[in-house]
N, C-alpha and C positions, 0 to 999 in steps of 0.2 A: 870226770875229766882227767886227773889224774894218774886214776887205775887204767882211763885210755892210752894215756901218752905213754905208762911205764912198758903195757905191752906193745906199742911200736915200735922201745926203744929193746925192749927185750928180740924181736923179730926183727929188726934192724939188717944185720947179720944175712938171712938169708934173703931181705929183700934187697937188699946188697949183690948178692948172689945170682940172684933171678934179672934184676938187671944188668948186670956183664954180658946174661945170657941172650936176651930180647933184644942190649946193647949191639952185640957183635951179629947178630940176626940181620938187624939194621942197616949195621957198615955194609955185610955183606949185598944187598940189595942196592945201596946209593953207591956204590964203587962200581955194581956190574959183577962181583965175583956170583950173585943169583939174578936171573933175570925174571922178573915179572911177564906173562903172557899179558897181551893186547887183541880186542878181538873184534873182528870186523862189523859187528852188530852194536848199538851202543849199550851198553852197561853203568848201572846207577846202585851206587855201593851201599847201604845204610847199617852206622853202625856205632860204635864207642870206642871209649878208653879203660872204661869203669868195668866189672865184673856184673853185669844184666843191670834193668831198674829204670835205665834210660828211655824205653817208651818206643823201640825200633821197631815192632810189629804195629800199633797202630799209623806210627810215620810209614812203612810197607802199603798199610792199608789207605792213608793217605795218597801215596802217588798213585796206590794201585784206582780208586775212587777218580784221580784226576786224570788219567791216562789212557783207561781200558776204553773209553767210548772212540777213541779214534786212533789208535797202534795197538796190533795186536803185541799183547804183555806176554811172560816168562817170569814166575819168580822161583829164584834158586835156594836153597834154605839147608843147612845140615843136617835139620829133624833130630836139633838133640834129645836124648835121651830116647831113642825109640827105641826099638828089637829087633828093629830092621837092620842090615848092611847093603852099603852098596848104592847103587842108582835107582832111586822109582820114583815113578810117577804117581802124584796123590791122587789118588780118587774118592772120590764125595763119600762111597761106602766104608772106606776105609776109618779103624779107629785111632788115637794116639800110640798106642804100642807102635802100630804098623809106620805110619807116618811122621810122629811126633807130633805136641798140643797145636804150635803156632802154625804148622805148614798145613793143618789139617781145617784149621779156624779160617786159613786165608784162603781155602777150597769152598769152605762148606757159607764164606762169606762172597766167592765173585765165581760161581761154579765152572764161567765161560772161559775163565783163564789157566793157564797151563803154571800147575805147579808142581816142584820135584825135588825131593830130597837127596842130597849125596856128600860123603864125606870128602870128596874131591871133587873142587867148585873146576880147577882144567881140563879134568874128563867131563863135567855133565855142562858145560857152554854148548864144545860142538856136537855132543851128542844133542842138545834141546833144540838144536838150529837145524840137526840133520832131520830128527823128527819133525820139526814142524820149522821148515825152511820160511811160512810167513813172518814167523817171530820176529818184531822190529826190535825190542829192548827188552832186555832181562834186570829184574829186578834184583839184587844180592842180599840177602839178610843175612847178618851179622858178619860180615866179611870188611870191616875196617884191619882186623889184624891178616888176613887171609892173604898176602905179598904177593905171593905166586899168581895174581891177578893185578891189573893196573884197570880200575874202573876207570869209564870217563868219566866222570864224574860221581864224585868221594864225598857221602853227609857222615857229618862228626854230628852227634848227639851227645849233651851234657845235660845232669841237670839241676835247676835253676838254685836248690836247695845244698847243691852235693856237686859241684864241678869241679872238673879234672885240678883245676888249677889250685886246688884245697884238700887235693888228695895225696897218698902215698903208693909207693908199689906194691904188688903183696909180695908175702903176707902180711906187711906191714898196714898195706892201706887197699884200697880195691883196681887200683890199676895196672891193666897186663899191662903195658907198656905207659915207656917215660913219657912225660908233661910236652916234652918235642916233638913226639909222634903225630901231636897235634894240626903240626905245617903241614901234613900230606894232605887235609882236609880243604876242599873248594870250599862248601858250604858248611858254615856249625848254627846247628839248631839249639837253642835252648830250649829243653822242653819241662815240662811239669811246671810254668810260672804260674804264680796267681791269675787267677782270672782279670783281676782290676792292678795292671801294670804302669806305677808314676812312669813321666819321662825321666826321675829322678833316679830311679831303681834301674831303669836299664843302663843310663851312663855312667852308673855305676861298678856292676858287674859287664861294660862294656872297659873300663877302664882296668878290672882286674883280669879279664880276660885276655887283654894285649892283641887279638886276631892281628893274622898279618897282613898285609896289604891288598895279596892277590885273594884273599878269603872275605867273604859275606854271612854278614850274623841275623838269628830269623830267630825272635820268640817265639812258642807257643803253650798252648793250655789242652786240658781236656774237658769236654762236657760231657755229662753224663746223660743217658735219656731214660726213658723208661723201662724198667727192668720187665722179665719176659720167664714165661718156665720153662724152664730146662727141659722138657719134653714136649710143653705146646708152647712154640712161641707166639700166637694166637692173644694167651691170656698174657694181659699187661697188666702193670700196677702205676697206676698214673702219679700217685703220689705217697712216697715213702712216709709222712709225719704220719703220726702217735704208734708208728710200728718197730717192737721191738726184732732186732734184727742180730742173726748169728753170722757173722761173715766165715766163710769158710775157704783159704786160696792159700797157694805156693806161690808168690811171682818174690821177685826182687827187692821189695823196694813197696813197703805196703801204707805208708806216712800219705801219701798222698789222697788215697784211698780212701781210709780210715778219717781222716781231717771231712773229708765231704760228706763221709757217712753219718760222722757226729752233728754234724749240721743239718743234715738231711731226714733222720729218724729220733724218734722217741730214746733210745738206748741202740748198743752194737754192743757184743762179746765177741769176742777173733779166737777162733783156729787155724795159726798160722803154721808153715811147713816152708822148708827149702823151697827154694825155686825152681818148679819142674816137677816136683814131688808127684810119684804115683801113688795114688791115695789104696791102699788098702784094705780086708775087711774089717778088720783092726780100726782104722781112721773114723767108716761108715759107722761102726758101733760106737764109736766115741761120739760123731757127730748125735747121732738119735739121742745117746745118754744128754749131751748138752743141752739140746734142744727141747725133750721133756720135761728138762730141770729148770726150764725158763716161765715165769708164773704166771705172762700177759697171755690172755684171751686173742689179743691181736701180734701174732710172732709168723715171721720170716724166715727163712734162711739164703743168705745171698750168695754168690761167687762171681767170679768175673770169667769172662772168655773163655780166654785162656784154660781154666782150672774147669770148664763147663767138659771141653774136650776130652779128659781127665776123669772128670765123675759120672759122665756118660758110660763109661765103662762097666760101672755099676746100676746100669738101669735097671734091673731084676729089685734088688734089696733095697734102692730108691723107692722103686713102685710099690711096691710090696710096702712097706711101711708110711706109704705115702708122706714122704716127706717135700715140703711145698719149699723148694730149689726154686729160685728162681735167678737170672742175668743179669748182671749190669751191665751194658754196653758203655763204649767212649767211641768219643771220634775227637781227635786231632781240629783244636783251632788256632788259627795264628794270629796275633795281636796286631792291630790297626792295619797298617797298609802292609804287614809282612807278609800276609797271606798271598797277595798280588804281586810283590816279586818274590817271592818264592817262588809260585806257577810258575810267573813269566820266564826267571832263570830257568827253570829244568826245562818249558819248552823250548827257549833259547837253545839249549846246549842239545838236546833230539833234533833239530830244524838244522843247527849248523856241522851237524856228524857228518865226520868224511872218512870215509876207508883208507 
C-alpha cells in the first residue's frame, strides 16, 4: 500500500500534466470551440473512464442479444490493435490481425449483424448508413472518450471493485479522463458486482458514487456457462470441479475471473499478458512447457473469448500438439429489477428518436 501511494505521488507530476491536457480538450467541446457531430440514426455509446477491465464487449453483446431481433443493428468498434488501417467490414472469415479480438468475437457471435472496424468513428457512421441505409442504430464500443460524436445515448461502465470515483488519472492511476467526465453519462452501469448483491452494498456505493440527477444507476454481474473447445464448440465441459486448470488470457482486469475459477476448479495457474496481447510462438511453447509440468491426470487449459480470437491464430501448433483449449463464455446479468429498466430505458430512448 505504501510502495503504491509513493509511486502515485512520484507520477503525480505528469498526471498533473495529462490532465491540463484532457482538461482543455474538454473546455474546448462544452464552449463550442469543437463540435461534436449528431447523427440522424440513433447511436448508443458503451464505454469507461478507466483504461479497459470494465466489461464493455459483453455489455455490446448484451444490447446486441437485446436488440438484433427487431432493428437492424451496426456495431462500430476501433479494432484495437489490429494490422488493419482504415475502414472494414468484419467478416466471419477474417482473423484478429485483420479485424481485431473483440470486433471479430462480436461477428463470429451474431453473424447477421453488421460490424466494422475504423479508426474514425465520423467517417465510418455515414459510410455504415450509406452501405446499408436499413441500419436503425449503431452500436459504439469504446467511444465514451471519442467527442467528435455526441451519442444519444451515453453508458458509463465502472467497476464495482475498482470505480472511477477511487481512481486517479494516469499515469498516476488508470483514468483517461477526470472523475467529471462522468456527467456526460445518461446511464452508469456498475459491472463485475457479486452475484449476491445486499441492498446495503448498493446504497453504499450509491452514496459514493454521487450520480447526478439526470443519470440512472444499473448493477450487473457475469455468469459463466459451460466452457466449449476452442476448435469444436460442440464438446462442452459441464462441470469444472476436481479439474486442474491453466488459465491462459491478456484482458484487463483478470481478479474477477480468477475469484470464479478458484471456486469453480480443483486448482488454476495463470498466464497472464497485457491486454490485447498477440500471443506468439514464444507464448505457445511456454503455454505446452506449463501444462506438461502440471502432474493431474485430469488438466485443462482455459481462456476466455476474447483471447480465443487471438490463439486461433495458432491453430496448426494447438492441433499439432493437441492441446485441450477450451472457452469460457459470460453473459452480462443485471441484478433484481435492473435488468427490466435497463431494457426498458434503451427501448425507451430507440422508440422516442427524432431526427
Amino acid at each position: 500500500m505504501i510502495q503504491q501511494f509513493l509511486v502515485r505521488l512520484l507520477l503525480s507530476p505528469f498526471a498533473f500534466l495529462y490532465g491540463i491536457g484532457v482538461g482543455l480538450r474538454d473546455l474546448f467541446y462544452r464552449t463550442g470551440v469543437l463540435k461534436a457531430v449528431e447523427f440522424d440514426v440513433p447511436t448508443i455509446s458503451v464505454g469507461n473512464l478507466s483504461v479497459g477491465g470494465a466489461g464493455k464487449s459483453p455489455h455490446i453483446e448484451y444490447l446486441t442479444s437485446l436488440l438484433r431481433e427487431y432493428i437492424n443493428l451496426g456495431i462500430l468498434s476501433r479494432g484495437y490493435q489490429r494490422k488493419t488501417k482504415g475502414y472494414r467490414e468484419v467478416r466471419l472469415n477474417d482473423d484478429a490481425l485483420q479485424a481485431g479480438d473483440e470486433p471479430l468475437q462480436f461477428k463470429r457471435k451474431y453473424p447477421d449483424v453488421l460490424v466494422v472496424v475504423s479508426e474514425s468513428r465520423t467517417f465510418a457512421i455515414p459510410k455504415m448508413i450509406a452501405d446499408y441505409p436499413q441500419i436503425q442504430c449503431v452500436l459504439l464500443d469504446d467511444a465514451f472518450q471519442h467527442r467528435a460524436i455526441k451519442p444519444g445515448l451515453n453508458i458509463l461502465l465502472t467497476e464495482f471493485d475498482r470505480p472511477y470515483t477511487k481512481d486517479w488519472l494516469l499515469p498516476s492511476g488508470r483514468l483517461r479522463e477526470n472523475q467529471r467526465a462522468a456527467d456526460r453519462a445518461d446511464l452508469i452501469v456498475v459491472s463485475k458486482c457479486p452475484p449476491v448483491l445486499p441492498q446495503t452494498e448498493r446504497s453504499k456505493f450509491l452514496k459514493n458514487l454521487k450520480p447526478r440527477p439526470h443519470q440512472k444507476v444499473f448493477f450487473s454481474y457475469y455468469n459463466y456457462f459451460q466452457a466449449y473447445h476452442l476448435f469444436r464448440p460442440d464438446i462442452k465441459i459441464p462441470d469444472l470441479r476436481n479439474l486442474e486448470v491453466l488459465l491462459i488470457c491478456a484482458i484487463a482486469n483478470t481478479d474477477y475471473l480468477i475469484k470464479y475459477l478458484n471456486e469453480a476448479c480443483e486448482s488454476v495457474e495463470t498466464l497472464e499478458y497485457e491486454d490485447h496481447h498477440y500471443f506468439d510462438k514464444y507464448d505457445l511453447s511456454n503455454l505446452k512447457r506449463r501444462f506438461d509440468k502440471m502432474d493431474g491426470s485430469q488438466k485443462i487449459i482455459i481462456t476466455t473469448e476474447k483471447d480465443a480470437m487471438r490463439l486461433q491464430i495458432h491453430s496448426d501448433f494447438i492441433l499439432e500438439n493437441q492441446l485441450p483449449i477450451f472457452v469460457l463464455p459470460i453473459q452480462v446479468v443485471f441484478h433484481d429489477e435492473d435488468g427490466n429498466l435497463f431494457d426498458n430505458t434503451v427501448r425507451q430512448y430507440l422508440m422516442n428518436f427524432t431526427v
